[in-house]
Each structure stands twice: as structure tokens, then as C-alpha cells.
C-alpha positions as CSV (number, residue, x, y, z in Angstrom):
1,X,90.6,152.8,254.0
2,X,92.8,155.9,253.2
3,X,94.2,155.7,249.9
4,X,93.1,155.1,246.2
5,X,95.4,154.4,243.7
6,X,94.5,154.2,240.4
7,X,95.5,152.7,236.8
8,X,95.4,154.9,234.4
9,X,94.7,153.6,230.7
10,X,91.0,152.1,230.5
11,X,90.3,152.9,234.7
12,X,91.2,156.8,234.2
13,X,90.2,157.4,230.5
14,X,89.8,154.5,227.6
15,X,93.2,154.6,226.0
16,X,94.2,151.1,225.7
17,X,92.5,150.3,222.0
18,X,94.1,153.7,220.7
19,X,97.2,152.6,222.2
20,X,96.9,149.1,220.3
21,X,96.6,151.1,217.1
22,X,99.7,152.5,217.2
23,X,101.2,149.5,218.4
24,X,99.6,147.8,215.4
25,X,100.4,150.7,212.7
26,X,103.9,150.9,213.0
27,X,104.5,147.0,213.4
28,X,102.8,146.6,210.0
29,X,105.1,148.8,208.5
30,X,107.6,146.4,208.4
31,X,105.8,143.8,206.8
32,X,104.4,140.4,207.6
33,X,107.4,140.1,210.4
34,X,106.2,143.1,212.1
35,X,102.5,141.9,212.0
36,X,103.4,138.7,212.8
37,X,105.8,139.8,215.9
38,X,102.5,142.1,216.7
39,X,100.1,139.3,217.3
40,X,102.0,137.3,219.1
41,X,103.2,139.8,221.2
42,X,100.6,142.4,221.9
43,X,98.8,140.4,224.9
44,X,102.5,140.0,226.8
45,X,101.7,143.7,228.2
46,X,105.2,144.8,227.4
47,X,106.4,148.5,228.0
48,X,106.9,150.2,224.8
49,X,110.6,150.0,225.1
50,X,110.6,146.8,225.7
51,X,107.9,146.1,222.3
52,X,109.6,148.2,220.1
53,X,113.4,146.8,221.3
54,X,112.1,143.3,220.0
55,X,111.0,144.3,217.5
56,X,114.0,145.7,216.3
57,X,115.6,142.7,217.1
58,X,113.2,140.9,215.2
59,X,113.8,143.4,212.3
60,X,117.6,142.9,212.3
61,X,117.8,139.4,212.6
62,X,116.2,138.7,208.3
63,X,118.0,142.2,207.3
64,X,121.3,143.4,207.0
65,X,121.2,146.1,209.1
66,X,124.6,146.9,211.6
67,X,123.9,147.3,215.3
68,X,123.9,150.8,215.6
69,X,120.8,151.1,212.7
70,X,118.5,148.5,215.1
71,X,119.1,150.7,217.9
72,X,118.3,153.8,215.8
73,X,115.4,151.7,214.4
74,X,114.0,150.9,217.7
75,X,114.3,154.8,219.2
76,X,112.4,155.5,216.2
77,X,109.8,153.6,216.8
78,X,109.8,154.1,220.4
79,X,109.5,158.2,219.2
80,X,106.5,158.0,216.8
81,X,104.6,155.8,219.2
82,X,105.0,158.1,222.4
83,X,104.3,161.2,219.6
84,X,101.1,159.4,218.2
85,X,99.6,158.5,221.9
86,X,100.4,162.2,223.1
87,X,98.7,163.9,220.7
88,X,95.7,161.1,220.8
89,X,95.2,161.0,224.5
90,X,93.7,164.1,225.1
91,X,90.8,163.1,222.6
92,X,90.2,159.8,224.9
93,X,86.8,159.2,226.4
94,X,86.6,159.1,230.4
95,X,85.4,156.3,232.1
96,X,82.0,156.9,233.3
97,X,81.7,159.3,236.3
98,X,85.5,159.1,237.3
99,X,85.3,162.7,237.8
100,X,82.4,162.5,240.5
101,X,84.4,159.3,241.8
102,X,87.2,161.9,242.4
103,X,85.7,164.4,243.8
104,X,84.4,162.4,246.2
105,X,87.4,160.7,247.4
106,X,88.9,163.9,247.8
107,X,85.9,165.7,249.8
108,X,86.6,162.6,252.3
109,X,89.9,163.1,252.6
110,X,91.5,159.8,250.9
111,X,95.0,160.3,249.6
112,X,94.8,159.4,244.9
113,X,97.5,158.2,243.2
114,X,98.2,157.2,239.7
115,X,100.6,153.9,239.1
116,X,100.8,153.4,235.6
117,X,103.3,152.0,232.7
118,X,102.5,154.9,230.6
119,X,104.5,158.1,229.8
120,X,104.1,160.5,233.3
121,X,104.5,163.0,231.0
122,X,101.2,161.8,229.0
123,X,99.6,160.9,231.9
124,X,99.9,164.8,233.7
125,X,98.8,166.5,230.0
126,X,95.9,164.1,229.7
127,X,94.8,164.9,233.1
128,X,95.1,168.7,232.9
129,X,93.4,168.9,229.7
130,X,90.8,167.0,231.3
131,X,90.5,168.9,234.4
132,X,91.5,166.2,236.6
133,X,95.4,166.7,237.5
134,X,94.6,168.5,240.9
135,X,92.6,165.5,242.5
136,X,95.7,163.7,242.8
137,X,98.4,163.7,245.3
138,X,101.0,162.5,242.7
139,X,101.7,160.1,239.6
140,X,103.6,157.4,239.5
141,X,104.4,156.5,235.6
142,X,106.4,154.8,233.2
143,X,109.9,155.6,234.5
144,X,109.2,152.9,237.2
145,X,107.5,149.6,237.8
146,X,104.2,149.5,239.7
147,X,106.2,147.7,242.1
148,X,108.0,150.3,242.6
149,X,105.3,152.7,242.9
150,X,103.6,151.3,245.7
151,X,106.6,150.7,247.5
152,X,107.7,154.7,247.4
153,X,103.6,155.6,248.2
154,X,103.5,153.2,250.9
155,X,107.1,154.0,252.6
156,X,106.1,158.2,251.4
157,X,102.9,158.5,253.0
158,X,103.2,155.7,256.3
159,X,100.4,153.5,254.9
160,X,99.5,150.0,255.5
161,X,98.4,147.7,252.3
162,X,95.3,147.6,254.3
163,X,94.3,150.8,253.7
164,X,94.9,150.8,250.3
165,X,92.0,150.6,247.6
166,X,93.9,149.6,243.9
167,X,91.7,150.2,241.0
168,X,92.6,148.4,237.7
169,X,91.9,146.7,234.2
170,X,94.5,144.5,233.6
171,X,95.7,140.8,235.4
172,X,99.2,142.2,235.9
173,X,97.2,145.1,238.1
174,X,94.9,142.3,240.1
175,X,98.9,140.6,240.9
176,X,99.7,144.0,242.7
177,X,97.3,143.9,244.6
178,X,97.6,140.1,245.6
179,X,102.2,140.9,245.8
180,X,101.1,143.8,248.7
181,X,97.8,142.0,250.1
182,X,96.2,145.2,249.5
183,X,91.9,145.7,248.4
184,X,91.0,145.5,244.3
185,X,88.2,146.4,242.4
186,X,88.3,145.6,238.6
187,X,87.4,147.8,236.1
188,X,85.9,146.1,232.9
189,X,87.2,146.6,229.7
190,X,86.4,144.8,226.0
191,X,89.4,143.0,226.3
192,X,88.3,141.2,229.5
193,X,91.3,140.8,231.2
194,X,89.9,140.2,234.4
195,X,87.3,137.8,233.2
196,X,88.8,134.9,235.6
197,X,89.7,137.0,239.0
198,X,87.6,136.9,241.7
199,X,86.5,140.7,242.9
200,X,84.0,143.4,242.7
201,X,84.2,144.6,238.8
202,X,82.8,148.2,237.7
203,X,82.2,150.0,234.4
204,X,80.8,152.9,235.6
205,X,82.2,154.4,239.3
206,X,78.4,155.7,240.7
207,X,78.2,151.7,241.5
208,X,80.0,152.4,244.2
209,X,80.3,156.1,245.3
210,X,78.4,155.2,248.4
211,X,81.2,152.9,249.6
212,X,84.2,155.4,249.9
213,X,82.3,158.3,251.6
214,X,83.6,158.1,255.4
215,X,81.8,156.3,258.0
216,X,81.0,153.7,255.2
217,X,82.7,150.4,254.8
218,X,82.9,148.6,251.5
């Protein structure tokens, strides 16, 4: 075990409902379409390009609206959800004892990462408000796919998937994990995500503090 890498909303700090808000609030505003296109959506996990894009899409198709005007639309959108969720972030509740978790990682020597669909951008200010930026060796964010990301940490930093802990909320995390054959632990969240994986599941990181300090094996 040398590495941790980390998801970041609702296995960092609990951002996912706020996030859903927004998601929620500005699909409403175009009516029962944009409800609509929000339910059956919402549990895809798409980026919010890609949400707000079909949405647009969705928008144009029952208006008369040219081409240009969705794809205004849809940068619109795409600009009052990043603006809402930046301001919001830094008011997000962490999960319990991630700082300790951290500090510990980091006093054993383990290299942190961040691999996350959201904003880096968001993800660096949330983190410095929070007094958290300086645990981690870098963040991986929304300008990539977590694919991606642990192909650049692995290749980066000489690791083996072996060696690598991945800590997230979601199924699309858990597949990963299983597409590098690296370790998982599952954090649990209200929407449950995880409810049908089989692997160690936390709410709180002191359950397993013990486990990551060297000369310990999990």
C-alpha cells in the first residue's frame, strides 16, 4: 500500500445533495420538460456538460429556438450551475474525521490524490478554505475522466494498481477500481449507491485509521 486516492464529492466533503439542488433548480425552470428530463436523468451520473447539453437539446426540440440560442442556452446553464456549486462548496460539511484520515496518511508517507468529475478549480478552493489542499500530492478533476486520472498517477508516480487504496461513493467509482484491479473501500452516502458491491464501507474514517499506519496491513 502506497497511495490513496480519493473521490471528492460525498468521500472528501458532502456535496452531492447540494449539487442535486442545482441540478434540480435550474431544470425546473424550464418547466415540466425540464423536470421531467431531471428525473429521468439525474441517476445517469452525467458531467454537467453533458446534463445541461441534453437538456438543451431537450429544450430545442418543442421550441423554436435556432442552433446557435441552444448552444447559448446550454453555456448558460452550464455557467449558473458551476457559479451556484462554487460559492456553495465552501459551506459543505466534511465527512467525519477525513482530516485526521489525512494527516495520518501523510505522517506514513502514502502519496493522496483527488480523481473527481467536479470543477479542479472548485475542488482546490474547497480544499484551501478547508485547510486541506496541502495533504495532497495533486488533483485530478473534471477536465479528464477518472480513467484518465489513474492512468497519468499510475504512469507519474511508477505505481502498481496493487498499491493503490481508491476511496469512493458512487458504483461508477467501485468500476475503477475493478477496470485497474486496484483495493476499494466504500464510503456511504443517503443515496446508497453502493448498496449491492461487495467491500469494506465507512461513514466515518477513525474505523479504519489503524489500518493505513505502516507496518499494518488492511
Amino acid at each position: 500500500m502506497k497511495c490513496a486516492i480519493f473521490d471528492f464529492d460525498d468521500t472528501i466533503v458532502y456535496s452531492e445533495k447540494m449539487k442535486l439542488i442545482e441540478f434540480f433548480n435550474i431544470s425546473k425552470k424550464h418547466g415540466s420538460r425540464g423536470i421531467k428530463f431531471y428525473y429521468e436523468n439525474i441517476d445517469k451520473r452525467l458531467t454537467r456538460h453533458d446534463y445541461f447539453k441534453k437538456l438543451s437539446d431537450v429544450i430545442a426540440l418543442n421550441t423554436d429556438i435556432t442552433i446557435d440560442s441552444k448552444c447559448l442556452l446550454s453555456q448558460q446553464m452550464i455557467q449558473e450551475f458551476g457559479d451556484n456549486v462554487s460559492k456553495n462548496l465552501k459551506t459543505t460539511e466534511e465527512i467525519k474525521n477525513i482530516k485526521e484520515f489525512l494527516k495520518i496518511l501523510k505522517d506514513n508517507n502514502y502519496l493522496i490524490f483527488i480523481s473527481s468529475k467536479s470543477k479542479k478549480d472548485d475542488i482546490i478552493n474547497t480544499l484551501k478554505h478547508k485547510n486541506l489542499f496541502n495533504y495532497f500530492d495533486d488533483i485530478y478533476g473534471l477536465e479528464n475522466t477518472k480513467i484518465d486520472h489513474f492512468n497519468n498517477i499510475i504512469t507519474n508516480y511508477n505505481l502498481e494498481p496493487r498499491n493503490i487504496y481508491f476511496f469512493g461513493d458512487s458504483y461508477s467509482d467501485y468500476e475503477v477500481s475493478i477496470h485497474f484491479n486496484c483495493n476499494f473501500i466504500g464510503i456511504l452516502t443517503e443515496r446508497d449507491d453502493l448498496k449491492n458491491v461487495a467491500c469494506q464501507k465507512i461513514n466515518n474514517y477513525e474505523k479504519i485509521f489503524d489500518n493505513f499506519i505502516k507496518n499494518k496491513t488492511i
